[in-house]
SERO-4910 file (N, C-alpha, C, O; in steps of 0.05 Angstrom, whole numbers):
BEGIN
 pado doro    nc1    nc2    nc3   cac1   cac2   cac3    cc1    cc2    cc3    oc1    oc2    oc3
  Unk    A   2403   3364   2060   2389   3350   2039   2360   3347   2047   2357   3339   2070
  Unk    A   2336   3351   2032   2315   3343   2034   2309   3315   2032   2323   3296   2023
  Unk    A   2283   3315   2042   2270   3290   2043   2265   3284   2011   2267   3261   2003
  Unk    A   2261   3298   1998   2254   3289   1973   2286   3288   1957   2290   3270   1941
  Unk    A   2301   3303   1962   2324   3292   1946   2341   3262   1966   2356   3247   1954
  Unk    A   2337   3260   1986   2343   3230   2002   2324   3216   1977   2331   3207   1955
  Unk    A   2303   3217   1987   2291   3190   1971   2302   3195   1939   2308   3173   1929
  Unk    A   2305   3210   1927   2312   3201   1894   2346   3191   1901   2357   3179   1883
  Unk    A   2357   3196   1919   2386   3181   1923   2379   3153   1925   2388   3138   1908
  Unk    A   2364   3144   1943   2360   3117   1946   2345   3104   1927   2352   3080   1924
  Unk    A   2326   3113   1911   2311   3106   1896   2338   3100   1876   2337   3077   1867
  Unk    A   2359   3115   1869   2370   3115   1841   2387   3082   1845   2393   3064   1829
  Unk    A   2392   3085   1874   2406   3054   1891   2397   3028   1881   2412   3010   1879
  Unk    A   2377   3026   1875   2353   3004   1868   2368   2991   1845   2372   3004   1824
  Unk    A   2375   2967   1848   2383   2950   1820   2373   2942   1802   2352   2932   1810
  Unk    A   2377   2937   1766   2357   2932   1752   2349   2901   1761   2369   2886   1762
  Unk    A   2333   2892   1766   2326   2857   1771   2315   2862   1805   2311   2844   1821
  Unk    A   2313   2887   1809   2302   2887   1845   2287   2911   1846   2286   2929   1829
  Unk    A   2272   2909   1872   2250   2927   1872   2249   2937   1900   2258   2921   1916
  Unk    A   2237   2968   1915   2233   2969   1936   2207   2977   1943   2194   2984   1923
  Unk    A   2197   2977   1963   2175   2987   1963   2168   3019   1977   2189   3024   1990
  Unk    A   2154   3037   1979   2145   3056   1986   2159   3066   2013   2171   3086   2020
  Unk    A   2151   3040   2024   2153   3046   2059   2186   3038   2066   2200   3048   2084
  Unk    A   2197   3014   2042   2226   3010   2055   2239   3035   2052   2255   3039   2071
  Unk    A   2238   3058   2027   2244   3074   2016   2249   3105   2041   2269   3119   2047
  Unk    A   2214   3105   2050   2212   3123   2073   2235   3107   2100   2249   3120   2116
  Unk    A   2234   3090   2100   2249   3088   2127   2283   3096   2119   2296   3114   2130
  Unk    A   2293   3077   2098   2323   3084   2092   2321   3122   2091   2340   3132   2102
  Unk    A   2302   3141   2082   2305   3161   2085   2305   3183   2101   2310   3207   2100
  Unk    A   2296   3160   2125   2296   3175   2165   2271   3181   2167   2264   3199   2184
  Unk    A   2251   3168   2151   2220   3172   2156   2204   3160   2154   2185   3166   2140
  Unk    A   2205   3128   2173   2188   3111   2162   2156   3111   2165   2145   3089   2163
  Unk    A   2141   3133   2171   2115   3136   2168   2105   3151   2144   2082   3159   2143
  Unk    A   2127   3156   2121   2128   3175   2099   2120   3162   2066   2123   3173   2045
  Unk    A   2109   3134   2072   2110   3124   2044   2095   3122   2036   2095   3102   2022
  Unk    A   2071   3138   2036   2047   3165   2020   2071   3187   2006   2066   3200   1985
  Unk    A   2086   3189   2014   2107   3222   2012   2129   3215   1992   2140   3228   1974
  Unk    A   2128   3185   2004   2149   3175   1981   2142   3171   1945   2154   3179   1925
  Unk    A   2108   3151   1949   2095   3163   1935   2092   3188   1916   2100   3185   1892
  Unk    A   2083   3208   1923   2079   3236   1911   2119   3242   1903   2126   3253   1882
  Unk    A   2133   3235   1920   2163   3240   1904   2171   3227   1879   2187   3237   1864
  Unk    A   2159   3204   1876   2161   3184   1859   2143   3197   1822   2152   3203   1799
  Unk    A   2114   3196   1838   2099   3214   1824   2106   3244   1808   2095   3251   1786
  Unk    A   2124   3257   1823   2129   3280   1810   2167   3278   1804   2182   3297   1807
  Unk    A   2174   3257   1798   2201   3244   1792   2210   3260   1764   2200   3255   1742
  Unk    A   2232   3281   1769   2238   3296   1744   2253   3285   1721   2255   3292   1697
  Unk    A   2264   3263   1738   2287   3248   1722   2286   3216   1720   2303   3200   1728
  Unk    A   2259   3211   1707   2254   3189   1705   2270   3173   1675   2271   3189   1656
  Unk    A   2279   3156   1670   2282   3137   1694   2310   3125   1702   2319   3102   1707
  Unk    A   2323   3157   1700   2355   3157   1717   2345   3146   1739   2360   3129   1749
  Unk    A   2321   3152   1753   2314   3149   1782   2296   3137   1781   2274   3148   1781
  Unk    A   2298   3106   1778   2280   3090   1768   2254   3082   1783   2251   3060   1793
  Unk    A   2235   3104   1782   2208   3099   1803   2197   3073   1797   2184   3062   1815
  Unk    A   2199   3060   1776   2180   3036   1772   2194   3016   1784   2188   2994   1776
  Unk    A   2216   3017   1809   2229   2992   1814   2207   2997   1843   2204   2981   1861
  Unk    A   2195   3019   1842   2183   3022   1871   2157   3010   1868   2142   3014   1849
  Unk    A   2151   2993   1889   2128   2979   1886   2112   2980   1923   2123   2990   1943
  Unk    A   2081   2962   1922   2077   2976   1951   2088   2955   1967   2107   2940   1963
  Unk    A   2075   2957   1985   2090   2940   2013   2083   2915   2011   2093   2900   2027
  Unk    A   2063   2901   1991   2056   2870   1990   2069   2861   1968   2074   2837   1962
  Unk    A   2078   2893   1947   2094   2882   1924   2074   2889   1895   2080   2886   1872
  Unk    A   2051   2898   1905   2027   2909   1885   2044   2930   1868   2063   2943   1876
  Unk    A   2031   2931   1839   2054   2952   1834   2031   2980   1831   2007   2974   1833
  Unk    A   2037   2999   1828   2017   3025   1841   2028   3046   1833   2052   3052   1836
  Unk    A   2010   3062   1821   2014   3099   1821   2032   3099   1800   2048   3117   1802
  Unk    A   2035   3083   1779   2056   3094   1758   2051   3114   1733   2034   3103   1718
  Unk    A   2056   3131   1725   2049   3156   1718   2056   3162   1690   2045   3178   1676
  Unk    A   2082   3143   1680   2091   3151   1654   2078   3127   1646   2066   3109   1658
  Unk    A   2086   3135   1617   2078   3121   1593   2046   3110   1590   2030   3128   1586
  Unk    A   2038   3088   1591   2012   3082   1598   2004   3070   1621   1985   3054   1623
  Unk    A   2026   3085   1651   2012   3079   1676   2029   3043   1684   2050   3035   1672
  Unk    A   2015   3028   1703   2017   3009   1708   2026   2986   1687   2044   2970   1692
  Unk    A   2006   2988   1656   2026   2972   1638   2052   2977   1632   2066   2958   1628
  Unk    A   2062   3001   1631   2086   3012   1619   2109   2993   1649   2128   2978   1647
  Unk    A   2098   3004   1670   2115   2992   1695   2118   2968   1694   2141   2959   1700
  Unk    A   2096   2950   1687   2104   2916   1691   2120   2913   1667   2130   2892   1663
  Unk    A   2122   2932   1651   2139   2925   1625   2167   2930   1625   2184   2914   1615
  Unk    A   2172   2947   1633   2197   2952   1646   2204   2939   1664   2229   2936   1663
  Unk    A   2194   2931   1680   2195   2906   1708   2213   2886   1698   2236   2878   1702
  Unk    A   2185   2879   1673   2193   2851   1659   2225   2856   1642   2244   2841   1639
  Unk    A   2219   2882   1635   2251   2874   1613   2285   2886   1627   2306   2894   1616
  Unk    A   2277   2883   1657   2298   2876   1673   2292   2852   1689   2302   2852   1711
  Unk    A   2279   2831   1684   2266   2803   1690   2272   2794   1715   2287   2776   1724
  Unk    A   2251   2819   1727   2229   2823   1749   2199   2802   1740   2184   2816   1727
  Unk    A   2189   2781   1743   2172   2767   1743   2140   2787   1760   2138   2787   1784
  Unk    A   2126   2796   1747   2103   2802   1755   2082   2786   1747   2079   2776   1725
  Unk    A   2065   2782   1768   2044   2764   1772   2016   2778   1785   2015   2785   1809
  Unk    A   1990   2781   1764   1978   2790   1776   1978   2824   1794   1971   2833   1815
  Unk    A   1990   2832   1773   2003   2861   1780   2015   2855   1818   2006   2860   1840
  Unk    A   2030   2847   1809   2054   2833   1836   2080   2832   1835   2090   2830   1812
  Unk    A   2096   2833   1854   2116   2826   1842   2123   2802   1870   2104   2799   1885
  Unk    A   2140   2791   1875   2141   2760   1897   2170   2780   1915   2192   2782   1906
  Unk    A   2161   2791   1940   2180   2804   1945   2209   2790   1958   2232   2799   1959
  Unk    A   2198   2768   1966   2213   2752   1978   2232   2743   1958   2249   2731   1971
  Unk    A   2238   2743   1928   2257   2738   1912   2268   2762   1900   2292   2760   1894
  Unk    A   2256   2786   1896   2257   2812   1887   2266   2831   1892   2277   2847   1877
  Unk    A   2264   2833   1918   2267   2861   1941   2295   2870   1945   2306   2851   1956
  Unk    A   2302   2878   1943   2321   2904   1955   2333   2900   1970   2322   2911   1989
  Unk    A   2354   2889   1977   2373   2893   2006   2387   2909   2005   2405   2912   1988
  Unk    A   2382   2922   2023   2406   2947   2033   2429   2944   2050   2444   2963   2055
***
C-alpha cells in the first residue's frame, strides 16, 4: 500500500463530530515528518467526501488548504453541520480531535 492510499484509509477513519490534523494523520501512516504530503494527498483527494478531507485540520486546529467548493468557507460549513464548533477559523482540539 502506498503512502497516499494509507493516508485516505485513515482519513476515511475520522468521525463525523471529530477532526485530525495533518501531522496526526502522517504519523498513524508510518511518516510522521509527512504532513506537508499529507496535505497535497488531501488536496488532490479523488473521492471527496467519502474521504472526508475537511475533518483534516492543522496542528493548532487552524483549518487550511481546502480546495472544494468555496475553499475554507465550504469547510467550516461542513465542520459546522457535523457540530464541529469553529472559532475564528479554529477548531478547540482538545474537545474535537481524533482518538485513535
Amino acid at each position: 500500500m502506498t503512502f497516499r492510499e494509507r493516508v485516505y484509509q485513515i482519513a476515511k477513519k475520522i468521525p463525523k463530530g471529530k477532526v485530525a490534523t495533518y501531522g496526526q494523520i502522517a504519523n498513524l501512516a508510518g511518516n510522521p515528518k509527512a504532513a506537508r504530503a499529507v496535505g497535497m494527498c488531501m488536496k488532490t483527494n479523488p473521492s471527496a467526501p467519502f474521504i472526508p478531507c475537511h475533518r483534516v485540520v492543522g496542528a493548532t486546529g487552524k483549518l487550511m488548504g481546502y480546495t472544494g467548493g468555496k475553499g475554507i468557507p465550504t469547510k467550516r460549513a461542513m465542520l459546522a453541520s457535523e457540530d464541529v464548533l469553529v472559532e475564528n477559523d479554529k477548531v478547540d482540539l482538545s474537545k474535537y480531535r481524533w482518538r485513535k
